[in-house]
N, C-alpha and C positions, 0 to 999 in steps of 0.2 A: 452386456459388455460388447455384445457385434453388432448395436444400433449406430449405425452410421447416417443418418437421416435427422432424427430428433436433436436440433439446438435449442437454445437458451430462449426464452421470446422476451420482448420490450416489458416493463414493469407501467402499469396503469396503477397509480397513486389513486385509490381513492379518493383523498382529499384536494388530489389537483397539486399541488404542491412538488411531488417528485417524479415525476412524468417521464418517459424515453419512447420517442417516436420509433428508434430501433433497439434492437440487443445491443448488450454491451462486448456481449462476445456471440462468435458466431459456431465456435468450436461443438463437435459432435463427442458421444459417450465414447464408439468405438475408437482403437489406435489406427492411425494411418501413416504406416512407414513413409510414405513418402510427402508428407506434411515437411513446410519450411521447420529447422530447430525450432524459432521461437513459438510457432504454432502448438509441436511438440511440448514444449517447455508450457504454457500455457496449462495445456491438456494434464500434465503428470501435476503441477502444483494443484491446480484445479481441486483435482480428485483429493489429493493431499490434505488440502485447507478442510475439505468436509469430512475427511477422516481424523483432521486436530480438530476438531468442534469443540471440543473438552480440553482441549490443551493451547489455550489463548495466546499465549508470548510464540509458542510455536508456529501457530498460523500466523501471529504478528510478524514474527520474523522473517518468515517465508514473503509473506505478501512484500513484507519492505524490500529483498533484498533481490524477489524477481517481476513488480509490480503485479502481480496474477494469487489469486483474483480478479476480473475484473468486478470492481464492486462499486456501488450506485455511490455517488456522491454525498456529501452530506449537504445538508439544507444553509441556505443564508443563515437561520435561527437557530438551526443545529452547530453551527461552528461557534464556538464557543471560546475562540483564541481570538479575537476582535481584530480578523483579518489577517495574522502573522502565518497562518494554517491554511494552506491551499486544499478549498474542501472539495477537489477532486482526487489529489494524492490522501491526506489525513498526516497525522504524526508522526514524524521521523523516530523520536525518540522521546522519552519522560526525563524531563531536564532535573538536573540535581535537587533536593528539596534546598530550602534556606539551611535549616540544621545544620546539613555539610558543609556547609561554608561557617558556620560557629564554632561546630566542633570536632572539624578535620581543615582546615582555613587550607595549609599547605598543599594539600592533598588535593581538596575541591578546585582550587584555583591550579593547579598545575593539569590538572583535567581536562579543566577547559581550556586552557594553551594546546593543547593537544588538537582536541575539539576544533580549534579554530585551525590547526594548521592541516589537519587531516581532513577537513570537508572543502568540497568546491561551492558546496552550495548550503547557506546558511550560516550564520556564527556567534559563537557565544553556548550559555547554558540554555537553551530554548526549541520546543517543539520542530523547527524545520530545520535544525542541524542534522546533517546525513551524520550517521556513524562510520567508522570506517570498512566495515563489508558493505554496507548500502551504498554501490557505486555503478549499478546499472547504467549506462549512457541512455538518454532520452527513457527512464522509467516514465517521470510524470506524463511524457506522450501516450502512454497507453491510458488514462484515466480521461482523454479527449471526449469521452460517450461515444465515442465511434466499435464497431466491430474489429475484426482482424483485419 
């Protein structure tokens, strides 16, 4: 806990394929009071996400709602939403199945009115519609491959 020295180092892909020339964060184990907030903020989700290891939707939610993690992109071949998925952020959200709309019609389509009027960015029933706590200004900035 009072290593202030030891950060994250660059990931060598094996296969060549998901490479980082630098970390993607540059953040150290110990706290440092006088770290900007978002350094801060970083550092507390950080630790968080790897104490939700076991509790998925939790670290999903975390991650969505303060981008931290910073976590490796996914691959061209890895993204798997034929482009509509920016595979440096990932999934906003799991869009309605078909079902809901057969047999909840009013309900699912009034959802998504919702959906569309409550996101800046993204619209309709679909993966990069923000939800409405998911409103970080410039999150996807931090998924840049850059450090802090």
């Amino acid at each position: 806990m009072s290593n202030s020295t030891s950060t994250p180092t660059a990931y060598n892909d094996p296969t060549g394929t998901n490479s980082f020339a630098t970390p993607l964060s540059t953040i150290t184990i110990a706290w440092d009071e006088n770290a900007t907030t978002e350094v801060k903020l970083e550092r507390i989700i950080t630790q968080k996400w790897i104490a939700n290891w076991m509790l998925g939707n939790e670290a999903w939610a975390d991650h969505r709602r303060t981008g931290y993690p910073r976590l490796m992109p996914a691959t061209a071949s890895g993204n798997k939403s034929g482009g509509a998925v920016n595979s440096n952020v990932g999934a906003n959200r799991i869009p309605y199945p078909t079902n809901e709309f057969v047999s909840n019609k009013v309900n699912a389509d009034a959802a998504v009115v919702t959906l569309n009027s409550e996101s800046s960015q993204g619209s309709g029933n679909n993966y990069t519609t923000h939800v409405w706590w998911d409103k970080k200004p410039g999150r996807e900035n931090i998924y840049a491959g850059s450090a802090n």
